[in-house]
BARO-394216 format. One record per residue (C-alpha): x, y, z; residue in three letters. Coordinates in steps of 0.02 Angstrom, whole numbers, padded with zeros to 5 digits, always signed. Layout:
! BARO-394216
XYZALA...
//
This chain:
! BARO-394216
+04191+05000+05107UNK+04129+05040+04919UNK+04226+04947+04778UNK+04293+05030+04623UNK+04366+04909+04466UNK+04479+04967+04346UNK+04535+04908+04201UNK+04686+04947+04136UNK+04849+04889+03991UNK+04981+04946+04121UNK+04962+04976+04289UNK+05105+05082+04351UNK+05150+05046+04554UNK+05209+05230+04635UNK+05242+05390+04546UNK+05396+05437+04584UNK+05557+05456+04478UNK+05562+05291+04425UNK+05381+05277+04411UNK+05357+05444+04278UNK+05452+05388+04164UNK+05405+05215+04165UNK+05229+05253+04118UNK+05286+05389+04007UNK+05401+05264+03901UNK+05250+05145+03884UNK+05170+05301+03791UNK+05302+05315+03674UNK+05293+05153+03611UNK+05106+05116+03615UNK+04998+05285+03613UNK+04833+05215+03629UNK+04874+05105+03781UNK+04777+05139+03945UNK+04925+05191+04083UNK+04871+05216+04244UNK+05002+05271+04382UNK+04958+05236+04550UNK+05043+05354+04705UNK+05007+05350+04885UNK+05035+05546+04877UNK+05020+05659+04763UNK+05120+05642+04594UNK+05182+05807+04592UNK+05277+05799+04739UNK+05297+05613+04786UNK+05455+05488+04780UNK+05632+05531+04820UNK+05628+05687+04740UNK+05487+05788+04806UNK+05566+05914+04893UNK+05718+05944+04744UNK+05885+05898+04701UNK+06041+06009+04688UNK+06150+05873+04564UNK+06112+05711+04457UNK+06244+05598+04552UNK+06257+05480+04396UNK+06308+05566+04226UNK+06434+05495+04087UNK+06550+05668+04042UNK+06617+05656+03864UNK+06794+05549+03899UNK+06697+05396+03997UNK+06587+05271+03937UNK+06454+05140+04012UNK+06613+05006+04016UNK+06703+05149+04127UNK+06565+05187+04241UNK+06546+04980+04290UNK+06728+04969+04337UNK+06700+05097+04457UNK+06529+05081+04497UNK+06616+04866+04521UNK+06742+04944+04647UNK+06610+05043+04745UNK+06511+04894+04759UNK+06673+04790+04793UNK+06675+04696+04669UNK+06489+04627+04670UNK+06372+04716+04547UNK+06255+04657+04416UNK+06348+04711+04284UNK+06226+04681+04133UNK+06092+04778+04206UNK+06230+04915+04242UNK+06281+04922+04058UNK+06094+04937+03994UNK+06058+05079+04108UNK+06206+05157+04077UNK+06170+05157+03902UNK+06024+05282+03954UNK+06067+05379+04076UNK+06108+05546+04013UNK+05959+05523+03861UNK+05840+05538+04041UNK+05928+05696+04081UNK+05909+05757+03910UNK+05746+05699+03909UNK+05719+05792+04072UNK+05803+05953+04028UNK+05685+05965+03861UNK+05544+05955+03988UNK+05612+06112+04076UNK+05724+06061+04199UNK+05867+06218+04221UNK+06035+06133+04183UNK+06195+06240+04200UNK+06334+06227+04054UNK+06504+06255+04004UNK+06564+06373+03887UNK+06576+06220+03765UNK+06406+06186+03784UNK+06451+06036+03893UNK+06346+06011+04070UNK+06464+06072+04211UNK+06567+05933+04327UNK+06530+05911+04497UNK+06654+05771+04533UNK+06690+05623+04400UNK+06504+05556+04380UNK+06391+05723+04442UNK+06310+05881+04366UNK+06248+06002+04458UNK+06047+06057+04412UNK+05933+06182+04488UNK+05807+06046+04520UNK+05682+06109+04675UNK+05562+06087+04556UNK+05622+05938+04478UNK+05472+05830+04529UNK+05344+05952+04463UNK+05421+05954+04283UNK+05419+05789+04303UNK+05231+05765+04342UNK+05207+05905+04220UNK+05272+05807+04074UNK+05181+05628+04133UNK+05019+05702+04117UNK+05045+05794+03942UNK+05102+05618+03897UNK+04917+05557+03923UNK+04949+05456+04063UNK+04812+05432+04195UNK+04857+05456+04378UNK+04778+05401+04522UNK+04826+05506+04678UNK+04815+05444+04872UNK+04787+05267+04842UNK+04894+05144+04918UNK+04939+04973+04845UNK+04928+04811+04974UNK+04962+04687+04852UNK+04974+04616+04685UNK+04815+04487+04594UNK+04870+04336+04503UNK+04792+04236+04378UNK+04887+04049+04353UNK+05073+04137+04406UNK+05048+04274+04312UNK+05031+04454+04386UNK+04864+04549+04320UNK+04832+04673+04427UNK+04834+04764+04597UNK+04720+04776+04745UNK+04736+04972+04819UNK+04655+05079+04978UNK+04593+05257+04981UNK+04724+05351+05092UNK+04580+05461+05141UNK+04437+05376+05075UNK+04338+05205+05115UNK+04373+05136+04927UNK+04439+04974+04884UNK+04511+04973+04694UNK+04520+04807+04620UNK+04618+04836+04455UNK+04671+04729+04320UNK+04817+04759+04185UNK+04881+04680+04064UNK+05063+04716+04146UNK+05129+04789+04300UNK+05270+04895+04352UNK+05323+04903+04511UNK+05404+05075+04534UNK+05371+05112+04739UNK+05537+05139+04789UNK+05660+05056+04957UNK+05612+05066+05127UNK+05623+05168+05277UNK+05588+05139+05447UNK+05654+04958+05466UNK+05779+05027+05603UNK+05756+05127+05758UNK+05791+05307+05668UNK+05933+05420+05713UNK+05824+05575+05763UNK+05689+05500+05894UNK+05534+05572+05949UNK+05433+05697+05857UNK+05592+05720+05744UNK+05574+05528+05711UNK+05526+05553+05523UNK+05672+05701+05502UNK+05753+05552+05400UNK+05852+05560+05227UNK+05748+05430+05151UNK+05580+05474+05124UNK+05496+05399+05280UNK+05329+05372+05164UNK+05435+05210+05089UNK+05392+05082+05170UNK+05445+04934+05101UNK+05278+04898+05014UNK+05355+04842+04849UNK+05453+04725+04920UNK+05326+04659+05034UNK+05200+04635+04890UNK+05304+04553+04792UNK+05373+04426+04938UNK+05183+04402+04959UNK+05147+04340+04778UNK+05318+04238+04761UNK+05445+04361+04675UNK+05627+04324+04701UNK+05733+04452+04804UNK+05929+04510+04809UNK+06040+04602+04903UNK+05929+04648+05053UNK+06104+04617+05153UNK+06185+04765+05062UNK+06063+04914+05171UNK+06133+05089+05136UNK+06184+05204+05274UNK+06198+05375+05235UNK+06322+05511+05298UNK+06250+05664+05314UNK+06254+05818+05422UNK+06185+05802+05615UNK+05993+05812+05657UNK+05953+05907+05478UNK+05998+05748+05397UNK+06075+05851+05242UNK+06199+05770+05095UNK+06357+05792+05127UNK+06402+05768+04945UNK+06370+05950+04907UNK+06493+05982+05063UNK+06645+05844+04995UNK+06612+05859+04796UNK+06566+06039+04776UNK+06655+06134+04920UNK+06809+06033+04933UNK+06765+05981+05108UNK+06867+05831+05199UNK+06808+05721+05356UNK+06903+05752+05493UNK+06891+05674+05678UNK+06867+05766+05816UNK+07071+05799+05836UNK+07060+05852+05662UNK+07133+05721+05570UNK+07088+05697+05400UNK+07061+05485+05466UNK+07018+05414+05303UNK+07181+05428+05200UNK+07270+05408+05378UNK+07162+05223+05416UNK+07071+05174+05244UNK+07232+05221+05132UNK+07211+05030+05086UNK+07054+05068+05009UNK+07092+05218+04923UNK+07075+05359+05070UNK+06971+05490+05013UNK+06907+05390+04858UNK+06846+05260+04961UNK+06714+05159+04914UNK+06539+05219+04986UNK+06536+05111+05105UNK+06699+05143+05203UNK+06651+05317+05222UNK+06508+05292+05327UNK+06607+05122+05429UNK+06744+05271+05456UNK+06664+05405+05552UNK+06581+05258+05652UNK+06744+05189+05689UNK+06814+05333+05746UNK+06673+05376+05849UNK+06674+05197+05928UNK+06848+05221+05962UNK+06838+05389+06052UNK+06909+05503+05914UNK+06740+05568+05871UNK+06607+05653+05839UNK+06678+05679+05655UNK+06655+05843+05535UNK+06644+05897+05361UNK+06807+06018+05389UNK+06722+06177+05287UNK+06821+06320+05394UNK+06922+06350+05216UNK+06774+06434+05129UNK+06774+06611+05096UNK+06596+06706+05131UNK+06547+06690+04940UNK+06565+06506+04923UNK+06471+06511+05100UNK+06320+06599+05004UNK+06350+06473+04830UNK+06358+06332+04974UNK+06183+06383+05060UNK+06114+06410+04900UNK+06169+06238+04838UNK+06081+06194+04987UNK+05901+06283+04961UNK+05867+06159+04805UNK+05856+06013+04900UNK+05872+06021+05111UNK+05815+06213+05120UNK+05808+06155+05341UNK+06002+06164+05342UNK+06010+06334+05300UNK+05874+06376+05404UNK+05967+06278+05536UNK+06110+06367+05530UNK+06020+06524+05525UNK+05896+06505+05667UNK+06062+06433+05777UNK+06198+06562+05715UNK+06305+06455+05631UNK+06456+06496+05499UNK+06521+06344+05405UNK+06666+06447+05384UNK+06693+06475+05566UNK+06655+06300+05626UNK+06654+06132+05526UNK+06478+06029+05487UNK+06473+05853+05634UNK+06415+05725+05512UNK+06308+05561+05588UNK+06271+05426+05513UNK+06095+05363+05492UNK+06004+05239+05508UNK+06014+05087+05379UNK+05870+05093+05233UNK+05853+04970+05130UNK+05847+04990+04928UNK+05905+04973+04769UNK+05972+05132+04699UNK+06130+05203+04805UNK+06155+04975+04858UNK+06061+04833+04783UNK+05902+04774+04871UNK+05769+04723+04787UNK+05685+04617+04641UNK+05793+04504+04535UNK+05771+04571+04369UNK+05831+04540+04207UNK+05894+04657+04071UNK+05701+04708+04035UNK+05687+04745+04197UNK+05573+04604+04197UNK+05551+04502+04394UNK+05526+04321+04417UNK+05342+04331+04392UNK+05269+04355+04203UNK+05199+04505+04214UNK+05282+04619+04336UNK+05429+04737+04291UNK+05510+04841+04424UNK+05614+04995+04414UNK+05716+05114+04505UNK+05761+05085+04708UNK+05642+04941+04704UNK+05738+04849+04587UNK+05904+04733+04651UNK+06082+04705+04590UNK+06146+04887+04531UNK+06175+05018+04663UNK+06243+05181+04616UNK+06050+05211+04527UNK+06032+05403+04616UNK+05917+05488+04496UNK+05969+05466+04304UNK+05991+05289+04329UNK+05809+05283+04392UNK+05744+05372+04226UNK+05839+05237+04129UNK+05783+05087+04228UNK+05621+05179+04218UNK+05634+05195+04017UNK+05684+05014+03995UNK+05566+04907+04110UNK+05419+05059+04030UNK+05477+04985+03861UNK+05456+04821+03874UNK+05302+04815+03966UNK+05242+04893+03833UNK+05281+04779+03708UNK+05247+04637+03804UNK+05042+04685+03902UNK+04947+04562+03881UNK+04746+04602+03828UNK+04590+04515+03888UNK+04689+04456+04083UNK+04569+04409+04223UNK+04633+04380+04386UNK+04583+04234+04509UNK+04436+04286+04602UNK+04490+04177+04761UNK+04670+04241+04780UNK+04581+04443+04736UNK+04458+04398+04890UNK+04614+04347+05000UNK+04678+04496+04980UNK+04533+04601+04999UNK+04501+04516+05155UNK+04679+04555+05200UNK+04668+04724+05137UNK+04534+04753+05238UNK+04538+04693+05393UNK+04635+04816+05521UNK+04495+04931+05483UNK+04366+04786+05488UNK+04390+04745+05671UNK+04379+04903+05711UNK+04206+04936+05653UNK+04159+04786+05749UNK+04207+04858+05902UNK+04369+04769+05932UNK+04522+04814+06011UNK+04713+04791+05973UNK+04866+04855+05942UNK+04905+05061+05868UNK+05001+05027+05704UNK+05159+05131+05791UNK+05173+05021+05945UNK+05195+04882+05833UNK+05318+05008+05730UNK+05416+05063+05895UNK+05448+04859+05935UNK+05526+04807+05760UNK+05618+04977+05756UNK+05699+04926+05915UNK+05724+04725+05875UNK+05814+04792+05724UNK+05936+04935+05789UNK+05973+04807+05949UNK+06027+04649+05865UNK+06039+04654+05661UNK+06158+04811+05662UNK+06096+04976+05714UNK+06163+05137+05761UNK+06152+05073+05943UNK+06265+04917+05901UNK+06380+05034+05797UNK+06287+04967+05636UNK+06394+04798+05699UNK+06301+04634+05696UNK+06355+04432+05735UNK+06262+04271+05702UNK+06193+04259+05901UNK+06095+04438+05894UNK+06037+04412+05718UNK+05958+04246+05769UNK+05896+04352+05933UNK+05822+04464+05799UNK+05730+04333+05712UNK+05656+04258+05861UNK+05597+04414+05916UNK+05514+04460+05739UNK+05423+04320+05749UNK+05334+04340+05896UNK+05298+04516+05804UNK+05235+04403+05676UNK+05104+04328+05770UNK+05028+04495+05857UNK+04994+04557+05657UNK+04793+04477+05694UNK+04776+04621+05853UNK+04835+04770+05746UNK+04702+04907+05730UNK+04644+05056+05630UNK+04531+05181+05655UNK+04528+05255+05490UNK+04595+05244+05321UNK+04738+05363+05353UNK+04775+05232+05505UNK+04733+05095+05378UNK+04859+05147+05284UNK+04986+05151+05439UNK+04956+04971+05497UNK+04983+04898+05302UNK+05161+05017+05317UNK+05191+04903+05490UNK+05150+04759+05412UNK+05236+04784+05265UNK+05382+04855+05350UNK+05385+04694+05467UNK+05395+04566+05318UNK+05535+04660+05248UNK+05627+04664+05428UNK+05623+04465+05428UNK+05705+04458+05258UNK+05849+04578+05296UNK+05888+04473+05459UNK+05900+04314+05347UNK+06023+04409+05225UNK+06135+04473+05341UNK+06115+04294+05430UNK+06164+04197+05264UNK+06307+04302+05192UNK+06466+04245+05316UNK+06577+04372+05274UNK+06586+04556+05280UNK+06587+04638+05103UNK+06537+04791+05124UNK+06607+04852+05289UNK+06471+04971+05377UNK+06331+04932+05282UNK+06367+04726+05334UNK+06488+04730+05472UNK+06473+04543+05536UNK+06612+04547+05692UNK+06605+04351+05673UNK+06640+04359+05499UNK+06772+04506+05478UNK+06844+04490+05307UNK+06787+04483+05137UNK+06783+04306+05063UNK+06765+04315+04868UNK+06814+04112+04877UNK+06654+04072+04960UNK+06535+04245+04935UNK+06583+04326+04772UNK+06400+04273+04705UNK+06214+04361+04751UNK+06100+04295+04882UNK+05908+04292+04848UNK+05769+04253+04940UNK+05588+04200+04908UNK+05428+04172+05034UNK+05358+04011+05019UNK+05147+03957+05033UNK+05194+03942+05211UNK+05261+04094+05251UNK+05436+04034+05261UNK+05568+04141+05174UNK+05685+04013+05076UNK+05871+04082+05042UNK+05950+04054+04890UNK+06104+04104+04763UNK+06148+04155+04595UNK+06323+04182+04507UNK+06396+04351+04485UNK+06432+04368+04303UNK+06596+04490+04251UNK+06577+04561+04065UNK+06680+04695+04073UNK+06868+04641+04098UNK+06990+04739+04231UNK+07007+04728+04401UNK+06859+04730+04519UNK+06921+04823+04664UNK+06996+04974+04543UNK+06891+05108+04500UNK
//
């Protein structure tokens, strides 16, 4: 393999939402700095946002303010949230859309001049290019962008983070590069669970199915400090197209309804505020209802006259363009018949729940050095897009004013890790033999859906199967030596797997550690059925120790903003 160093002031970890305006926001404040982004992909249509977006899901209309937007954003997390990292990105959300919409990015208005509602917190955009504009506006910022390189892990020099080691996707090229600081900005991860479309629809996903969990798994690897990996996020979307069904509910008026067509969540989850429920309920509904034989469940949209029908498909075309051809290639009128809804498969990140980095207000992680931003970043769910420009903005910021010059990283640990980096592909080229990167993908897929809450177990887990889990994830563990690649694009595969495996073992310990169930469908624990604010009300973290032991910890949940936590 050839060897490329760089040398950089901030290094920049994935180019997505997040990512852009990180590196952008170090710009701002220092000019003359060297910003280099790194992206597995391609920049202009990478991340969460590559193929569009129809509404920015987090917006503060005139009438609410941050303080409002924690209380609910403390109720749809019930009742656990960071709240100090939700009041400093709240602080910046709609200056990213602003930012955003100066850049080109079609916003409808009011006749007041106001951004349109879509619901209490949304706007509705015209964003299928949204990622483009973005790019667009990264690269007249002077930032330097390195496409199709992947990161396997971070360098250190005496704690400190300096750097990154990184693979050509497509080429044999080993980048050793060194920065003054880094931000990690690669987003959650997909692919932990068995997915809800098998086969060769197996990557028809909602999260992108090219995060993979390497942000997290780097920074386990050098000794960051984790939260929330217990809180996954299961998304309720339309059948096999995998669509948002917040267009469907918030735009179109459309309830859920059971296959007897009852509207089941103000009829069951009237406790928790029926239709308003918290996010979490309205995935643990439909599953309920399934489970108990009153499914499969719709999005009831037979009300719709044949205009809103063309506004709805439309809606549609700026963000999951498939459902309309869907509906199109199979004859189907939303008006005629309503839209089955499934639930999918858990994911786990940090911008719809909280998994990921402990941060603090700078967005700064428990290693000098490294900032994180966006899904990769723990503690304040509810991110969706505009709270990933702010995040973005702030940790960009500060790592700006904070790079170090003149770093160096330790030649032993970079050599580790090049060594690591390397060899999957290495033992091929000696003529070895082992294990394709997705049979070892297939067996943690299934360990995971069987026995730490997948679709299979109704997303339903108890202390027995996640030790089971464990157990089994460890033998996983020790087959990582016979995994094989064949070339760099497979390289890139088995560091996903490996990656992806890593992040597995920490979810099981989450769920394992919190005994209660908080958030109903995303952490179901049958043995532990009720919330326990007494014992729970407080974050769990998690770190990897030299011996490849992950070590569970806690820290206190911290209310700054007075009212009641479980009303919105």
């Amino acid at each position: 393999m050839r060897e490329n160093e760089l040398r950089v002031d901030v290094l920049v970890i994935g180019g997505g939402t997040a990512g852009c305006m990180a590196a952008m926001a170090v710009k701002r404040i220092r000019p003359k700095a060297n910003v280099l982004i790194v992206e597995k992909a391609h920049v202009e249509r990478s991340g969460c946002l590559a193929g569009g977006m129809n509404a920015i899901n987090a917006f503060i209309h005139p009438g609410e303010t941050p303080e409002s937007f924690l209380r609910y954003l403390r109720y749809d997390a019930m009742g656990l949230i960071r709240e100090d990292l939700v009041l400093s990105a709240a602080e910046r959300i709609n200056e990213g859309v602003e930012r955003m919409e100066s850049w080109g990015l079609p916003i409808p208005k009011g006749g007041d001049g106001h951004c349109l509602k879509r619901g209490r917190w949304n706007i509705p955009i015209y964003g299928e290019s949204l990622k483009p504009i973005l790019a667009k506006a990264t690269i007249q910022a002077g930032v330097d962008l390195l496409n199709r390189v992947t990161v396997t892990g971070l360098l250190k020099n005496k704690g400190r983070i300096v750097g990154a080691v990184g693979l050509g996707v497509r080429e044999p090229v080993v980048y050793r590069i060194t920065a003054g600081a880094v931000i990690c900005a690669t987003g959650g991860a997909s692919g932990i669970y068995r997915p809800n479309n098998p086969g060769e629809s197996q990557h028809t996903t909602w999260y992108p199915p090219f995060n993979t969990g390497a942000g997290y798994a780097m920074g386990l690897r050098a000794g960051a400090e984790m939260t929330g990996l217990e809180m996954r996020f299961i998304a309720l979307r339309t059948k096999d197209v995998i669509a948002p069904t917040g267009t469907l509910a918030l735009g179109f008026g459309a309830p859920q309804v059971n296959a007897k067509g009852e509207r089941f969540m103000g009829k069951r989850f009237a406790h928790a505020g029926g239709e308003g429920a918290p996010t979490c309920l309205r995935v643990h509904g439909p599953m309920q209802e399934l489970k108990m034989g009153r499914g499969p469940c719709f999005m009831d949209t037979r009300h719709l006259k044949p205009e809103e029908i063309v506004k709805l498909k439309e809606s549609y075309l700026d963000m999951v363009p498939g459902l309309v051809l869907y509906w199109t290639a199979n004859g189907i009128d939303p008006s005629k018949e309503p839209v089955e809804l499934a639930a999918t498969e858990p994911y786990i990140m940090g911008g719809h729940c909280q998994a990921g980095y402990w941060v603090d207000k700078e967005r700064l992680t428990t290693l000098p050095g490294l900032y994180a931003c966006g899904d990769v970043a723990g503690g304040y769910s509810y991110k969706f897009v505009s709270g990933c420009w702010a995040e973005g903005m702030i940790a960009g910021e500060n790592a700006a004013k904070s790079f170090e010059t003149g770093v160096y990283y330790d030649t032993v640990q970079a050599e580790e890790e090049y060594l690591r980096a390397t060899s999957f592909y290495e033992r091929k080229i000696r003529g070895g033999d082992g294990i394709e990167p997705w049979q070892m993908e297939e067996r943690i897929q299934r360990i995971m859906d069987e026995y730490a809450g997948g679709l299979s177990s109704f997303l339903e887990m108890n202390e027995e199967r996640l030790i089971r889990a464990r157990n089994e994830l460890a033998r996983c563990e020790t087959q990582l030596p016979y995994l094989i690649a064949h070339d760099m694009h497979q390289l890139t595969a088995a560091h996903e797997v490996a990656d992806r495996l890593l992040v597995a073992r920490a979810v099981v310990e989450h769920l394992a550690y919190r005994k209660e169930t908080r958030w109903p469908g995303f952490q179901t624990r049958l043995d532990y059925p009720e919330r326990d604010d007494h014992h729970w009300l407080k974050f769990i973290t998690s770190v990897l120790d030299e011996k490849g032991r992950i070590i569970m910890g806690e820290r206190p949940y911290v209310q700054l903003v007075p009212g009641d936590r479980y009303l919105p």
